[in-house]
Biopython code that builds the backbone (N, CA, C, O; Angstrom):
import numpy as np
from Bio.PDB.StructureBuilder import StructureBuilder

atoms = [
    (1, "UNK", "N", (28.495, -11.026, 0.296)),
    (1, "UNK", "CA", (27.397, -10.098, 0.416)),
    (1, "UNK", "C", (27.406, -9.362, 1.747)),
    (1, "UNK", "O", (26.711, -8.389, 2.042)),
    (2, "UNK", "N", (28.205, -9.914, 2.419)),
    (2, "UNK", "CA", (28.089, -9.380, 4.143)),
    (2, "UNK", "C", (29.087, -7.978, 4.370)),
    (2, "UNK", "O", (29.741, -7.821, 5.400)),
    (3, "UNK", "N", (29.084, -7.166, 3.426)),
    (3, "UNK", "CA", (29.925, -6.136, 3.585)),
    (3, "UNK", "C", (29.929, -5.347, 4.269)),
    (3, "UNK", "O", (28.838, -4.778, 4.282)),
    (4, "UNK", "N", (30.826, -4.828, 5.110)),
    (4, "UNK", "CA", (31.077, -3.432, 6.725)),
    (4, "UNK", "C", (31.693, -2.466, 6.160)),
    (4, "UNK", "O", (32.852, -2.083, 5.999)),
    (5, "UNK", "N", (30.535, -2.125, 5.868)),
    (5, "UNK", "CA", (31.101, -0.255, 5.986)),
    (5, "UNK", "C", (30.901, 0.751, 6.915)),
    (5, "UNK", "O", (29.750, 1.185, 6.864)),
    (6, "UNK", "N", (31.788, 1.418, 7.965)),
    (6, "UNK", "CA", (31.573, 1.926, 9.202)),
    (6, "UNK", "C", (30.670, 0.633, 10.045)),
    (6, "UNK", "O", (31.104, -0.511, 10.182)),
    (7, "UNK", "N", (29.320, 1.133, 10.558)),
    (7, "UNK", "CA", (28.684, 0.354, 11.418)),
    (7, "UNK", "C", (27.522, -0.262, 10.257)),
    (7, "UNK", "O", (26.431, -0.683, 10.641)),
    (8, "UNK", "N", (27.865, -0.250, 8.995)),
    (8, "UNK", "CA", (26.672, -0.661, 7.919)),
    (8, "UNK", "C", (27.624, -2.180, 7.587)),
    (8, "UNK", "O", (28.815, -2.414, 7.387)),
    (9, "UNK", "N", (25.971, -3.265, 7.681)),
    (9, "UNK", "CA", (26.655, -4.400, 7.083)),
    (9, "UNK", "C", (25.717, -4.104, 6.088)),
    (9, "UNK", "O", (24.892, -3.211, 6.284)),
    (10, "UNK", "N", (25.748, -4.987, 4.643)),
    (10, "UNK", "CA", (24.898, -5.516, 3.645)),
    (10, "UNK", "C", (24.275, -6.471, 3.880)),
    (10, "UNK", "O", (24.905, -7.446, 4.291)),
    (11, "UNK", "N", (22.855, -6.576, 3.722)),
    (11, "UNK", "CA", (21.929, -8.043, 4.090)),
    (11, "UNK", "C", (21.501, -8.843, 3.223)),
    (11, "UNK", "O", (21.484, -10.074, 3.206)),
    (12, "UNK", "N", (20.957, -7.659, 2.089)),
    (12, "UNK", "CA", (20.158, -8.616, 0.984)),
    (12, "UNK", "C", (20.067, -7.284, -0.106)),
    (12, "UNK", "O", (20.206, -6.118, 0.265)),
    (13, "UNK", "N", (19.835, -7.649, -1.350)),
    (13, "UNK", "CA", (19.403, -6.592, -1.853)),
    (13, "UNK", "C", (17.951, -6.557, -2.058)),
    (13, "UNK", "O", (17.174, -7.462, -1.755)),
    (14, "UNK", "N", (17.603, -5.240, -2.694)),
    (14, "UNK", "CA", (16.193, -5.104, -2.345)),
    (14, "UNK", "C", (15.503, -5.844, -3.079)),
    (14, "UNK", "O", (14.382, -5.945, -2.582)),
    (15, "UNK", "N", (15.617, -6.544, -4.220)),
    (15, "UNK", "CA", (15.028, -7.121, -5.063)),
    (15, "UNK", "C", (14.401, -8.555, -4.603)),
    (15, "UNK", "O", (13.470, -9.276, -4.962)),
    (16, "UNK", "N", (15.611, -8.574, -3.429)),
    (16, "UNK", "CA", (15.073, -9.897, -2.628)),
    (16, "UNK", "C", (14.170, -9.872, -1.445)),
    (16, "UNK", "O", (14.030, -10.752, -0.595)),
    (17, "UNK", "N", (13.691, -8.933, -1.517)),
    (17, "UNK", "CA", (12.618, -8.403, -0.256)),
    (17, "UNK", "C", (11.300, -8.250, -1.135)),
    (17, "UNK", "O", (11.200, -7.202, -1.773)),
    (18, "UNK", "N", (10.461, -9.021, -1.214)),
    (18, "UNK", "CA", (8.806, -8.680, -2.289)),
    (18, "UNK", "C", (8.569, -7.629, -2.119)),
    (18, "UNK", "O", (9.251, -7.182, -1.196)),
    (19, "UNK", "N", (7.912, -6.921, -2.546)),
    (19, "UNK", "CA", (7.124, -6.098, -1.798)),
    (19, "UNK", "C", (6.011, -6.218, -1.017)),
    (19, "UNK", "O", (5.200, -7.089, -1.332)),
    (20, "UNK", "N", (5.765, -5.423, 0.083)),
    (20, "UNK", "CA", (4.486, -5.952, 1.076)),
    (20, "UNK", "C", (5.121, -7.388, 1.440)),
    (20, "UNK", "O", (4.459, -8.406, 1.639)),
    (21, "UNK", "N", (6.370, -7.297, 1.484)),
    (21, "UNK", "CA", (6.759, -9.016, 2.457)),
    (21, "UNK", "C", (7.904, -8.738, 3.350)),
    (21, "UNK", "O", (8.124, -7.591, 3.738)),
    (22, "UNK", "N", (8.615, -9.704, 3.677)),
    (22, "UNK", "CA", (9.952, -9.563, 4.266)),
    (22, "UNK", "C", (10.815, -10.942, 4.274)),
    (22, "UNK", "O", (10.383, -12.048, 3.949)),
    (23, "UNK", "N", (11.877, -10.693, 4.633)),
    (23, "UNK", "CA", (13.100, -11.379, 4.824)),
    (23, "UNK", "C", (13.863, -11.666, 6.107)),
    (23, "UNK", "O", (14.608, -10.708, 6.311)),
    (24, "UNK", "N", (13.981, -12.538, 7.005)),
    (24, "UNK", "CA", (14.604, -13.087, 7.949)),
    (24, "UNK", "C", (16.216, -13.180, 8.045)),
    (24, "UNK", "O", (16.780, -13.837, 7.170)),
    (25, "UNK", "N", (16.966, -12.584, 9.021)),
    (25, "UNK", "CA", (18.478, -12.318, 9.237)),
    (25, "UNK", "C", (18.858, -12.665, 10.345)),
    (25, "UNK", "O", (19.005, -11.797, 11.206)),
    (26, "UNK", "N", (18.984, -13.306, 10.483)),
    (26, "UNK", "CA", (19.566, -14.631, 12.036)),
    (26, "UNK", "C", (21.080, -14.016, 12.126)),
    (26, "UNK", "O", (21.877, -14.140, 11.197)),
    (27, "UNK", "N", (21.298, -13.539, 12.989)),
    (27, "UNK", "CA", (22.292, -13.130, 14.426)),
    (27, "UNK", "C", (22.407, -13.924, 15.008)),
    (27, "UNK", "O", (21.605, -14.852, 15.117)),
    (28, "UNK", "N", (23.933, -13.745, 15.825)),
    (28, "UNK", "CA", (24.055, -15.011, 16.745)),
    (28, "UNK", "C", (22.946, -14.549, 18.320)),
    (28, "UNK", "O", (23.098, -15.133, 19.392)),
    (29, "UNK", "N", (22.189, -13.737, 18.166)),
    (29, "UNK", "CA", (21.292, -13.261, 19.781)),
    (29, "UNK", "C", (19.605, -13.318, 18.990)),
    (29, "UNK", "O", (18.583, -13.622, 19.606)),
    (30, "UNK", "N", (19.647, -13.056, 17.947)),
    (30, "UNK", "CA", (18.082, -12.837, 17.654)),
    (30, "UNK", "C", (17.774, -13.138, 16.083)),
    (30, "UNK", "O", (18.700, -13.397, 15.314)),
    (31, "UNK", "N", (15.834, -13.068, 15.466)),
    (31, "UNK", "CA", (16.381, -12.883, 13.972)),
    (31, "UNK", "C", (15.806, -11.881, 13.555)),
    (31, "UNK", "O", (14.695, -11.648, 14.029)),
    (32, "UNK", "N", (16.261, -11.132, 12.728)),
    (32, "UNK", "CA", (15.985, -9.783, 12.432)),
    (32, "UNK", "C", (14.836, -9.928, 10.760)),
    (32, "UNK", "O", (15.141, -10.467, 9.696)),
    (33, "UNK", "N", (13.651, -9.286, 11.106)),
    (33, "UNK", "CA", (12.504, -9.469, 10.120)),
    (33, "UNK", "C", (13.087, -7.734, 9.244)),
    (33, "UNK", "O", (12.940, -6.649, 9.806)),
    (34, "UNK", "N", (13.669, -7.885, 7.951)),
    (34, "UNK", "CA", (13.340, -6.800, 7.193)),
    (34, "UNK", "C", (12.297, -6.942, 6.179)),
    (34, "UNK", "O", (12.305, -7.734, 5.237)),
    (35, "UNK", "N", (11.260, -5.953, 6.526)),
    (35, "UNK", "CA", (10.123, -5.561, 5.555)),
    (35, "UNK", "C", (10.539, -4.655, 4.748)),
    (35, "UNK", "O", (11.315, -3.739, 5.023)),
    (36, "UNK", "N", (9.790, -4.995, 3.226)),
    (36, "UNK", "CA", (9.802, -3.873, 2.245)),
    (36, "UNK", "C", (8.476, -3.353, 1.984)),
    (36, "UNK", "O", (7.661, -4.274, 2.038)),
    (37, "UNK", "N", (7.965, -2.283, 1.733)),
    (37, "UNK", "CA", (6.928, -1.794, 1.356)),
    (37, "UNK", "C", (6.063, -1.478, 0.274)),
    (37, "UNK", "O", (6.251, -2.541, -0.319)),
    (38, "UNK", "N", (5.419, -0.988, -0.318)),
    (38, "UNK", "CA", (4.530, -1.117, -1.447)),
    (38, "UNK", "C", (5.411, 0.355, -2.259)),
    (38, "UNK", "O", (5.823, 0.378, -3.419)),
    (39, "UNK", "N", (5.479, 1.129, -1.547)),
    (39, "UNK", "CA", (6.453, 2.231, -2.028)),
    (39, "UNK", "C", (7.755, 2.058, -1.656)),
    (39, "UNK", "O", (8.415, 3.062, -1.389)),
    (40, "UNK", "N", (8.448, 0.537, -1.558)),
    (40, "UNK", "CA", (9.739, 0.082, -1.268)),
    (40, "UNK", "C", (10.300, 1.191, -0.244)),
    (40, "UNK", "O", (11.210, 1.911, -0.657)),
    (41, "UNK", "N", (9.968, 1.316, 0.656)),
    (41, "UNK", "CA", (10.800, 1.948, 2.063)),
    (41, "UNK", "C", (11.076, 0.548, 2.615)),
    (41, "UNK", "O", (10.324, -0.423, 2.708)),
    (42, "UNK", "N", (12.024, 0.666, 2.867)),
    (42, "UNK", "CA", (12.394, -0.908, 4.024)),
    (42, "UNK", "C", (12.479, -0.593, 5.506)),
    (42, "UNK", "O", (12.909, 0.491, 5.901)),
    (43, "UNK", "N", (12.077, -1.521, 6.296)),
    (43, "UNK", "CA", (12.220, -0.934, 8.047)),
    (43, "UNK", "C", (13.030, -2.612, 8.314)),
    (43, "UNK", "O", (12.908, -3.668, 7.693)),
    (44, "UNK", "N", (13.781, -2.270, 9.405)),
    (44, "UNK", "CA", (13.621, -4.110, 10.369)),
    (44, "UNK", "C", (13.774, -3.551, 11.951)),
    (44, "UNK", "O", (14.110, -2.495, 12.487)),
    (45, "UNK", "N", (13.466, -4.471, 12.246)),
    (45, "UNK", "CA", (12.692, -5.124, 13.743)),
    (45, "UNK", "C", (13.204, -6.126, 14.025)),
    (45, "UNK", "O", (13.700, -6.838, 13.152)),
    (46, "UNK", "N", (13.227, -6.520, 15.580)),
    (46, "UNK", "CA", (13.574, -7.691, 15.999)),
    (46, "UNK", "C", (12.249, -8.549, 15.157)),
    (46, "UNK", "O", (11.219, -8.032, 14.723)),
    (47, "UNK", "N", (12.623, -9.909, 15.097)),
    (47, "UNK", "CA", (11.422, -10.707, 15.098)),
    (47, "UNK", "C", (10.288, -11.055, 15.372)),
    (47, "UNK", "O", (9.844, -12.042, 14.785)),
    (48, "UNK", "N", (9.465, -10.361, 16.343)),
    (48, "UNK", "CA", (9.500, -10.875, 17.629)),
    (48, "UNK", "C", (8.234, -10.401, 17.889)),
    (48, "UNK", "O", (8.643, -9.497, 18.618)),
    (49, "UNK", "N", (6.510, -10.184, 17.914)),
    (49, "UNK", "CA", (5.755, -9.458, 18.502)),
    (49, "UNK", "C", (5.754, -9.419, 19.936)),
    (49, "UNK", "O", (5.895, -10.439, 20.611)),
    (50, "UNK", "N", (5.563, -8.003, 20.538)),
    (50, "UNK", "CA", (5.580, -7.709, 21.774)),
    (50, "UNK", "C", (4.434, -8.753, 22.986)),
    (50, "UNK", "O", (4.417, -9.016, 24.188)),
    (51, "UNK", "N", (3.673, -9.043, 21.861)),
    (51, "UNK", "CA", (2.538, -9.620, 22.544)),
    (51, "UNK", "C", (2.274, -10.747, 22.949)),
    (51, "UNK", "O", (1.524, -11.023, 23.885)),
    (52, "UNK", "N", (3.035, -11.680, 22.088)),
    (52, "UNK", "CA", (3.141, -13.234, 22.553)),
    (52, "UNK", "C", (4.135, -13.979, 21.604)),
    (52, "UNK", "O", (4.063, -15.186, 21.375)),
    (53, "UNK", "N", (5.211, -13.008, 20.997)),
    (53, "UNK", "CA", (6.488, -13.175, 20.507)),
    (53, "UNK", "C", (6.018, -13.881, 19.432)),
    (53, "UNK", "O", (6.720, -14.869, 19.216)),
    (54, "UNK", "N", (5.154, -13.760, 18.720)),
    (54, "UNK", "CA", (4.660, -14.364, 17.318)),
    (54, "UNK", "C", (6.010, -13.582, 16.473)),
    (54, "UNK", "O", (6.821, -12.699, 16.752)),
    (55, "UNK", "N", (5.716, -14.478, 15.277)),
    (55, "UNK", "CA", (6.663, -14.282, 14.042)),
    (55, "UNK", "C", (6.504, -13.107, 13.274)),
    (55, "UNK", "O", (6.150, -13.281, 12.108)),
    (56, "UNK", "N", (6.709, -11.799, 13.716)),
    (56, "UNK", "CA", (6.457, -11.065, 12.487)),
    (56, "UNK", "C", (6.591, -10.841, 10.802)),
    (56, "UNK", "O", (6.004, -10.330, 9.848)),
    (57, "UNK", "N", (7.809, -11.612, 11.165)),
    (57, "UNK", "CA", (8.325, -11.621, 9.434)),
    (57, "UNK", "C", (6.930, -12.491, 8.650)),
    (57, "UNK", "O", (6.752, -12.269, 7.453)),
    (58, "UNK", "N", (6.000, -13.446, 9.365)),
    (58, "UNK", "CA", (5.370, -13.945, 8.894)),
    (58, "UNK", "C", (3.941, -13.517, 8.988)),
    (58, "UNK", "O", (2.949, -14.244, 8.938)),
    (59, "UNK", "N", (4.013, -11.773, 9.181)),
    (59, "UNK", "CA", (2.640, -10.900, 8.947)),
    (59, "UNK", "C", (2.375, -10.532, 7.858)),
    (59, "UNK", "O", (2.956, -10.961, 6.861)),
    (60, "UNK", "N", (1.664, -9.869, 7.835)),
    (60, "UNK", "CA", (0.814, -9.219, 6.498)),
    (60, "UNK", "C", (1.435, -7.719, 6.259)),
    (60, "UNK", "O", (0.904, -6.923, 7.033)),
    (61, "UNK", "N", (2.315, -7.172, 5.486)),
    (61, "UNK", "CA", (2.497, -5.585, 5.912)),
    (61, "UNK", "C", (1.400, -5.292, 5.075)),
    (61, "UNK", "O", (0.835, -6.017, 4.257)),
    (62, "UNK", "N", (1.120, -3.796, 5.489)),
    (62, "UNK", "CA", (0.135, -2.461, 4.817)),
    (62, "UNK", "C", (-0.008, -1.419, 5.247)),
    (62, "UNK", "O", (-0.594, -0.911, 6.203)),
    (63, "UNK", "N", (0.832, -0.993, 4.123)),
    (63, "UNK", "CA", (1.168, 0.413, 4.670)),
    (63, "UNK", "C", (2.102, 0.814, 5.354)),
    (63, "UNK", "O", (3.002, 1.172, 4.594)),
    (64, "UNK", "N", (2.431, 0.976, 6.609)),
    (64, "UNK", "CA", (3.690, 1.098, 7.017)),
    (64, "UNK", "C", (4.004, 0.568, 8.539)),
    (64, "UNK", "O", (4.729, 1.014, 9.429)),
    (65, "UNK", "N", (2.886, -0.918, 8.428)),
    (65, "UNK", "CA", (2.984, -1.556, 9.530)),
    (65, "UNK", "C", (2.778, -3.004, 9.426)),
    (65, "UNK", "O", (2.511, -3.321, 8.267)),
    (66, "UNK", "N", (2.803, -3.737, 10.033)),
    (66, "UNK", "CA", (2.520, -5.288, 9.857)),
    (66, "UNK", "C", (1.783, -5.899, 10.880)),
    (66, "UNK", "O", (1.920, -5.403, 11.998)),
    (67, "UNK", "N", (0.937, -6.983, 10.744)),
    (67, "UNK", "CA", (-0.063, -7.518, 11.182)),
    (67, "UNK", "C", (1.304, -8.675, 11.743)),
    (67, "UNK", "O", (2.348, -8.981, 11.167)),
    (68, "UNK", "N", (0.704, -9.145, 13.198)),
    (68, "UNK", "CA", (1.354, -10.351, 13.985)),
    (68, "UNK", "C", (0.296, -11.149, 13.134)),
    (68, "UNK", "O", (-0.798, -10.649, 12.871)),
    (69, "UNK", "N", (0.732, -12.647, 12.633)),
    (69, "UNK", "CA", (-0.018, -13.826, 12.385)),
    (69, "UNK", "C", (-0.405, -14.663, 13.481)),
    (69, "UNK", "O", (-1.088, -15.682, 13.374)),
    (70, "UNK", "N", (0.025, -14.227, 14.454)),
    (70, "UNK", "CA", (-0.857, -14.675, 15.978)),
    (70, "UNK", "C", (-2.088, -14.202, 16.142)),
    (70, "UNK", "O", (-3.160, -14.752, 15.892)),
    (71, "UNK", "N", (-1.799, -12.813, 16.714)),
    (71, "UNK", "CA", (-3.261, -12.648, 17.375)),
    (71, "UNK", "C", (-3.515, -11.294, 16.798)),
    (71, "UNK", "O", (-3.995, -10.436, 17.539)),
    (72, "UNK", "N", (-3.128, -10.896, 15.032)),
    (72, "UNK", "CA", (-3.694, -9.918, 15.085)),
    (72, "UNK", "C", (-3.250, -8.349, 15.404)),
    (72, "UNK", "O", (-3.900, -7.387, 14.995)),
    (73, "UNK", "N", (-1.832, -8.225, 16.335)),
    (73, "UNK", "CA", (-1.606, -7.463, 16.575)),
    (73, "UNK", "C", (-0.971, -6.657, 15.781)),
    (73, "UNK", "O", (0.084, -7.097, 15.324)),
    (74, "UNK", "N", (-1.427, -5.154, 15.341)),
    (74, "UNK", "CA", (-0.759, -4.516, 14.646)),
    (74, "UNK", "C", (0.540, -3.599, 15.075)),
    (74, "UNK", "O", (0.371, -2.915, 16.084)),
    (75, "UNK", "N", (2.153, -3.487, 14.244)),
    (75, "UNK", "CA", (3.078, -3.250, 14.830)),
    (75, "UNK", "C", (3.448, -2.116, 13.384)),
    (75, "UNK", "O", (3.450, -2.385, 12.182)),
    (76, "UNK", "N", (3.669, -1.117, 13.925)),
    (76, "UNK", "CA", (4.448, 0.335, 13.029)),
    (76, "UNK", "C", (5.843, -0.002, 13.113)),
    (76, "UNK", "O", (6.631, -0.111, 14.053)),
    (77, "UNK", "N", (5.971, -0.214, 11.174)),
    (77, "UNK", "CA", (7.533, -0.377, 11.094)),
    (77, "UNK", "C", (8.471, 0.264, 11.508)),
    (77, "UNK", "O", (9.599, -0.172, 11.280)),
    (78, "UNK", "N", (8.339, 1.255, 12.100)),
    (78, "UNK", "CA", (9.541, 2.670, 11.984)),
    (78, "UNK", "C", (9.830, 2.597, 13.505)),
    (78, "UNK", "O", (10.933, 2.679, 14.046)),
    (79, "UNK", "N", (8.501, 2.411, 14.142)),
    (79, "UNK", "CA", (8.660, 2.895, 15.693)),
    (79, "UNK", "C", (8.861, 0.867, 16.407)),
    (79, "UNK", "O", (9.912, 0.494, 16.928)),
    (80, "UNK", "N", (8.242, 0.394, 16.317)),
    (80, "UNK", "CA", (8.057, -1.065, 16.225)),
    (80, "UNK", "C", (6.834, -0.751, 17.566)),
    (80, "UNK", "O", (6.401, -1.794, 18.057)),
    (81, "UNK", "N", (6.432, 0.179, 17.996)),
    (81, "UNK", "CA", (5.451, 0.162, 18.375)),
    (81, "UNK", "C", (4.041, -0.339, 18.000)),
    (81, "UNK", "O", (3.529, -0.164, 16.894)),
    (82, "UNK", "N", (3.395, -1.060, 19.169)),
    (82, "UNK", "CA", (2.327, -2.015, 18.672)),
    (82, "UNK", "C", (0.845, -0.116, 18.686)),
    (82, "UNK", "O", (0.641, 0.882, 19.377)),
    (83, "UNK", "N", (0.423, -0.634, 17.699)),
    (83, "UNK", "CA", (-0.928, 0.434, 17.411)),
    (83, "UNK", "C", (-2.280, -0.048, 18.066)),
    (83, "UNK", "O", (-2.736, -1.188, 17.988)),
    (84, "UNK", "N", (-2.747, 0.853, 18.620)),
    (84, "UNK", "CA", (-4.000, 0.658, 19.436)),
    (84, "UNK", "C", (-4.935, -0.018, 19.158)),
    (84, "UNK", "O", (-4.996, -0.257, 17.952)),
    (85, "UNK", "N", (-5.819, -0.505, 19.835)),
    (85, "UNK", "CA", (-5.798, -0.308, 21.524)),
    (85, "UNK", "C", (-4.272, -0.718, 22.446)),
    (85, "UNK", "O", (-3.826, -0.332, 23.526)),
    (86, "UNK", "N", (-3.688, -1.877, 21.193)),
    (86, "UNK", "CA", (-3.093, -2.460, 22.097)),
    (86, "UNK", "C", (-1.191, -1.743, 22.622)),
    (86, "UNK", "O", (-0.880, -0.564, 22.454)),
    (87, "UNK", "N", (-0.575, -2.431, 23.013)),
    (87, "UNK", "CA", (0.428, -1.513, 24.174)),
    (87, "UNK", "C", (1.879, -2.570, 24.206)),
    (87, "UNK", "O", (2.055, -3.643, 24.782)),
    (88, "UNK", "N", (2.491, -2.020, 23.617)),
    (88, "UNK", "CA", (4.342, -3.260, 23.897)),
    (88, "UNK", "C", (4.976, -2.486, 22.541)),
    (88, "UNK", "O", (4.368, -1.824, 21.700)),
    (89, "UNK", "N", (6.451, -2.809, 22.627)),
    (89, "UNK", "CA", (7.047, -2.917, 20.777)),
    (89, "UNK", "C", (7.918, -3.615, 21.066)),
    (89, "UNK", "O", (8.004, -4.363, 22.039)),
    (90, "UNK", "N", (9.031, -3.327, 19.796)),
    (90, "UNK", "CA", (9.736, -4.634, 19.377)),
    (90, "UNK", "C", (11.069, -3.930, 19.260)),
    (90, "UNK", "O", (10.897, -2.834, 18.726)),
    (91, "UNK", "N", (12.505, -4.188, 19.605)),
    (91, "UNK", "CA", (13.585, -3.165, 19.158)),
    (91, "UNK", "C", (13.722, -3.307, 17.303)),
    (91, "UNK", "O", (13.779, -4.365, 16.676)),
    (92, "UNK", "N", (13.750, -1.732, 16.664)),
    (92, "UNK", "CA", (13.748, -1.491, 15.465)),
    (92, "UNK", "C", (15.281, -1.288, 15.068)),
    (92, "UNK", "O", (16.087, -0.943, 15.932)),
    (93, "UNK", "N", (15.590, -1.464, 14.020)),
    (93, "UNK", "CA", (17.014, -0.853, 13.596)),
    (93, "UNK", "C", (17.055, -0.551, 12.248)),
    (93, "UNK", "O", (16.377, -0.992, 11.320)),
    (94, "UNK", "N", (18.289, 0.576, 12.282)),
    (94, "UNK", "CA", (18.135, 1.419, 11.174)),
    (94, "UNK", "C", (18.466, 0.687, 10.304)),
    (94, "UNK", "O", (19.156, -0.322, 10.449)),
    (95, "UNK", "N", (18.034, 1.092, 9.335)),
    (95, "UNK", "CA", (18.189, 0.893, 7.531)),
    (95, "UNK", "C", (18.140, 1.276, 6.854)),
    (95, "UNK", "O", (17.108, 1.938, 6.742)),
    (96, "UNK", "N", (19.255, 1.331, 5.505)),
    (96, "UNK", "CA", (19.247, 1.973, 4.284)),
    (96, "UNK", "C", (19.355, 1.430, 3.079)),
    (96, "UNK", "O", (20.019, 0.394, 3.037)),
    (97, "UNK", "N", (18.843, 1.870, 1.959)),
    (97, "UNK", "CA", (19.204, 1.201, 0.392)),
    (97, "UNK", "C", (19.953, 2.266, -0.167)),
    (97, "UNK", "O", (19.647, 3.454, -0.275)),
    (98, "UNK", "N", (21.057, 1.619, -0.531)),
    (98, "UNK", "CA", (22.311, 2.348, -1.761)),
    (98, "UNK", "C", (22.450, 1.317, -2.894)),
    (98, "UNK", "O", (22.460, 0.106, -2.677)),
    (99, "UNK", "N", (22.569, 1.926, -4.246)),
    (99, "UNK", "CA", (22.297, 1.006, -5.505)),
    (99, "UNK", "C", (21.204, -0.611, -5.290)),
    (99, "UNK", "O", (21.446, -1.804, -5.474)),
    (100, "UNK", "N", (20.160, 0.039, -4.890)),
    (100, "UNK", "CA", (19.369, -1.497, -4.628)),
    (100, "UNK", "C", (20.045, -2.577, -3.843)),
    (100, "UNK", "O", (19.760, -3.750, -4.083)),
    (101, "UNK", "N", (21.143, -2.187, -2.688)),
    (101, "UNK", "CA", (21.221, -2.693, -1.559)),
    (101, "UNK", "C", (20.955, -2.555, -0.889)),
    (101, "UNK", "O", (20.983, -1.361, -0.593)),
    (102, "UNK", "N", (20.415, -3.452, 0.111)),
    (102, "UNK", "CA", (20.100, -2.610, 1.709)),
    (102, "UNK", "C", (20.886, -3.456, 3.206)),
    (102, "UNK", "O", (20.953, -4.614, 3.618)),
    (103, "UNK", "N", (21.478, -1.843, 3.744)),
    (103, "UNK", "CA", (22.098, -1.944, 4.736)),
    (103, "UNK", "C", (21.204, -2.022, 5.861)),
    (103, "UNK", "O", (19.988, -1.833, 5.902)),
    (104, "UNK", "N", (22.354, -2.462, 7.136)),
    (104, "UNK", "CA", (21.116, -2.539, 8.503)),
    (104, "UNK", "C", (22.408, -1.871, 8.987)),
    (104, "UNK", "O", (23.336, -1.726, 8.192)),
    (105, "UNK", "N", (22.555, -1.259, 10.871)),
    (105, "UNK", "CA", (23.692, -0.985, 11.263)),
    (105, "UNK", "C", (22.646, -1.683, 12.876)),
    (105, "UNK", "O", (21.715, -1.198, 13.520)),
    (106, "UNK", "N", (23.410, -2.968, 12.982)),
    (106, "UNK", "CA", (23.025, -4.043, 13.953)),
    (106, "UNK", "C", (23.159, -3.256, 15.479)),
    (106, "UNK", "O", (22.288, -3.214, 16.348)),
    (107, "UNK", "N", (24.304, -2.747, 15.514)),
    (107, "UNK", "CA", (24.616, -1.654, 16.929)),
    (107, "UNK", "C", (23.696, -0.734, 17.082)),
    (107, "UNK", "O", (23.785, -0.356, 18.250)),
    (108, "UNK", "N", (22.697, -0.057, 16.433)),
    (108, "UNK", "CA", (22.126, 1.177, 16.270)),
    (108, "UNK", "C", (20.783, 0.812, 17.267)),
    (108, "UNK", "O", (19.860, 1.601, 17.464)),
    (109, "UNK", "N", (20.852, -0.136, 17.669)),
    (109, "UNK", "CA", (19.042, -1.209, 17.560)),
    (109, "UNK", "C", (18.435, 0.302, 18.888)),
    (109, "UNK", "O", (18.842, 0.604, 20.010)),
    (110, "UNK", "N", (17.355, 0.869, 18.006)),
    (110, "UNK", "CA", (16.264, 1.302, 19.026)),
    (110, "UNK", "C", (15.698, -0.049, 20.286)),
    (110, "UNK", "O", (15.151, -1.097, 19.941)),
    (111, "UNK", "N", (15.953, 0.271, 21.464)),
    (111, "UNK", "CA", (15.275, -0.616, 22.043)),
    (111, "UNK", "C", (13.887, -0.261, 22.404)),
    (111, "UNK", "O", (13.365, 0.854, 22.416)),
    (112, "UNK", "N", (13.282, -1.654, 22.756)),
    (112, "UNK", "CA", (11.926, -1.458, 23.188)),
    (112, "UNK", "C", (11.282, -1.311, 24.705)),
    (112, "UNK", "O", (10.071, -1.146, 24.848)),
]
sb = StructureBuilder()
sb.init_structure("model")
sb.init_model(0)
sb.init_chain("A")
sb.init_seg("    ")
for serial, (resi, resn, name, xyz) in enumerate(atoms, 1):
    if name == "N":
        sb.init_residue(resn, " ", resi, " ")
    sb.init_atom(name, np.array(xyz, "f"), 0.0, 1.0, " ", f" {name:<3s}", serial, name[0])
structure = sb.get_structure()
């Protein structure tokens, strides 16, 4: 399943992502939370909330952001920027679905 194409590996396909949930991808440096959405757009993010490094993969998404199960903090999938009041993000990386696969390209990582 781990297929390289250019800088695209394969992670999971989408079917294995719920919707409004996500899926965990352990690297040998970090683990990477991919969310799917209610209108199946997929984003991933480091793991990681900016705020007290809570588990994101283990938030609530809606809409096109996810709730930290810590304290609450809300984080925008796209930007991994945390949404007001509050202030931090998370490094995001790109992603795509081809035939109900979805790629990540691990090198690409927006930092935070």
């Amino acid at each position: 399943m781990s297929e390289v194409i250019n800088n695209w590996s394969e992670i999971v396909a989408l079917e294995d992502i719920p919707p409004l949930g996500s899926r965990v991808i352990k690297t040998d440096t970090m683990n990477i939370a991919v969310f799917r959405t209610a209108s199946d757009e997929v984003f991933a993010m480091k793991d990681e909330c900016p705020h007290k490094q809570g588990p994101l993969s283990q938030g609530i998404v809606h809409g096109t952001s996810v709730t930290c199960p810590l304290h609450n903090w809300k984080i925008d999938l796209a930007s991994g920027e945390a949404l007001g009041p509050d202030q931090g993000c998370t490094n995001v990386f790109p992603v795509k679905v081809e035939d109900g696969r979805v790629f990540i390209d691990f090198e690409m990582a927006v930092a935070a």
